[in-house]
C-alpha positions as CSV (number, residue, x, y, z in Angstrom):
1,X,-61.7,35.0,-5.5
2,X,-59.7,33.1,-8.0
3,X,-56.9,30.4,-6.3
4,X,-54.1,29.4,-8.4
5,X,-53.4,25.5,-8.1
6,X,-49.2,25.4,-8.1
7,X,-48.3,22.1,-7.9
8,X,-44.9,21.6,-6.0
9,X,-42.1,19.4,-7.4
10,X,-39.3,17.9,-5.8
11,X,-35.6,18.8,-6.9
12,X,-33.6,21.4,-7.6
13,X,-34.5,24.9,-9.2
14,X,-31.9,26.6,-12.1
15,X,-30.4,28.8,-9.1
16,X,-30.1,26.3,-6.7
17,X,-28.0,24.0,-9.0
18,X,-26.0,27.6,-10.1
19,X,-25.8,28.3,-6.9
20,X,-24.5,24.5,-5.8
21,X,-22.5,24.4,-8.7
22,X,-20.2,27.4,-8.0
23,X,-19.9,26.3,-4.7
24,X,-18.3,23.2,-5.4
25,X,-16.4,24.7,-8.4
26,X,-14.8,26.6,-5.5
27,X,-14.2,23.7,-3.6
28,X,-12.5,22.0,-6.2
29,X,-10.0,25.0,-7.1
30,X,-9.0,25.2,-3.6
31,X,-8.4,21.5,-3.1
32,X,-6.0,21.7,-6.5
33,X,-4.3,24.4,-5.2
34,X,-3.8,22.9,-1.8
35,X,-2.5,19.4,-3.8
36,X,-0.2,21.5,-6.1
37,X,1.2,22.9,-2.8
38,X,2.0,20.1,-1.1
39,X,2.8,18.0,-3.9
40,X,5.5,21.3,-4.4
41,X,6.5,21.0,-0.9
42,X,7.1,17.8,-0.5
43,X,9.7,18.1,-3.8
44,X,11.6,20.8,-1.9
45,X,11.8,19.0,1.1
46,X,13.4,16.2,-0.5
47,X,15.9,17.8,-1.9
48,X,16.6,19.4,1.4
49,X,16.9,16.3,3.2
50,X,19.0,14.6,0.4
51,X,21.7,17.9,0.5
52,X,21.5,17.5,4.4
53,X,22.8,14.1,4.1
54,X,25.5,15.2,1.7
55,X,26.7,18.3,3.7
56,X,26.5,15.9,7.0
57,X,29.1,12.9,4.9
58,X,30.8,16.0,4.3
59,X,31.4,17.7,7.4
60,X,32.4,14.4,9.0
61,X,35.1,13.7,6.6
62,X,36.8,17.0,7.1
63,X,36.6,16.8,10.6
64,X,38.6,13.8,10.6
65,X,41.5,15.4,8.0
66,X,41.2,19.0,10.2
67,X,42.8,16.3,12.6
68,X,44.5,14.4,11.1
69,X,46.3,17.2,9.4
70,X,47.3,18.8,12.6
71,X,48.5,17.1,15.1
72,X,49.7,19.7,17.0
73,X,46.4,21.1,18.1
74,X,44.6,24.0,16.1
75,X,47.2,26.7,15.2
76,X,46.8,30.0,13.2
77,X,48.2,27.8,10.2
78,X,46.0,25.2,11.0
79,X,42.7,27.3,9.7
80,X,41.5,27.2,6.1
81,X,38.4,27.8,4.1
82,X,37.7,25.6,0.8
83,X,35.5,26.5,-1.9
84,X,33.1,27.3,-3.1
85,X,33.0,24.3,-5.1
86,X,30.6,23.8,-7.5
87,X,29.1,20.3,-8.1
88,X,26.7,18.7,-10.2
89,X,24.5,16.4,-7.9
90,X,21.1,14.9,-9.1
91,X,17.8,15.8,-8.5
92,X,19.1,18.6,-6.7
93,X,21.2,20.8,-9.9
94,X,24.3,22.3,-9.1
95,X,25.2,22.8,-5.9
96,X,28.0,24.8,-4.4
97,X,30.1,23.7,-1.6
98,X,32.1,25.5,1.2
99,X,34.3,24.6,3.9
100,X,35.6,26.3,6.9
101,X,37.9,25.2,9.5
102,X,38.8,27.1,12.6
103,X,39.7,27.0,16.0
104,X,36.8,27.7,18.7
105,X,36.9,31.1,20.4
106,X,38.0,30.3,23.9
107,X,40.0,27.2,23.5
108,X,43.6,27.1,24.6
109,X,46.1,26.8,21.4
110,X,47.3,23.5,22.2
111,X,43.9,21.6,22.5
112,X,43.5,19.5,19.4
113,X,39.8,21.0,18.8
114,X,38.8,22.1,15.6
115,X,35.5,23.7,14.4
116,X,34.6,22.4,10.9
117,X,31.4,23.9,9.0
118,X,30.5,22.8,5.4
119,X,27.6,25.0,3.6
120,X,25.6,24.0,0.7
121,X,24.0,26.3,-1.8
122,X,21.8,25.8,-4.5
123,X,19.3,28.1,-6.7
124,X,15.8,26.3,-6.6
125,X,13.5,28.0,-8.2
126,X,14.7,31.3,-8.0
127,X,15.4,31.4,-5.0
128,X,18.5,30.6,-2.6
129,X,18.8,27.4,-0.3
130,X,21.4,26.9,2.1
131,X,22.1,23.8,4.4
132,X,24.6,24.3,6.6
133,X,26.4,21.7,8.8
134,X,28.3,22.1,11.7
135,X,30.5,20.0,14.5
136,X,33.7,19.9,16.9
137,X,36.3,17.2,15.5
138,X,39.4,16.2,18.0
């Protein structure tokens, strides 16, 4: 009976490292992908919160003319809808604005309430954003 004497090394065989290497290549592709997304995300949300801020000056001012304008309380002839106009506003593109005042469904003629909206669109993308803003001005 013939014994063969292997002798036993320490370390890694050729498909253990192939093996460990493709594990971590996988690894590594996921945790670029997951950067790229949130590195994405956090861009968009940005631009979000900037617009938000925007649409919110926005709504306040023409809450303030919706009542100052009208005096009288909110009237048939007191309604209107502006826009959409088209701005240039940075970091964001262009960005289109519209405003909408009306009177609240419900609310006696006289009452000097008004209901103001102001919606911003832009194209980011390829696809369509919208913030909208929205409040009761008296």
């Amino acid at each position: 009976m013939i014994h063969k004497n292997y002798q036993l090394d320490d370390g890694f065989t050729a498909v253990e490292l192939l093996i460990t290497l493709f594990v971590a290549s996988i690894f590594l592709f996921a945790g670029y992908q997951l950067y790229t997304q949130v590195s994405f995300d956090g861009i968009e949300t940005e631009k979000m919160a900037k617009l938000s801020n925007i649409t919110y000056e926005r709504v306040q001012q023409a809450g303030v003319a919706a009542t100052a304008n009208n005096p009288y309380g909110c009237k048939s002839t007191s309604l209107s809808t502006v826009g959409p106009n088209s701005e240039q506003i940075s970091g964001i593109g262009t960005v289109r604005f519209t405003t909408v005042t009306s009177c609240p469904s419900g609310v006696d003629s006289s009452a000097n309430l008004f209901l103001v909206k102001v919606t911003a669109s832009y194209t980011s993308n390829g696809a369509d954003k919208q913030v909208q803003h929205a409040l009761y001005a008296n």
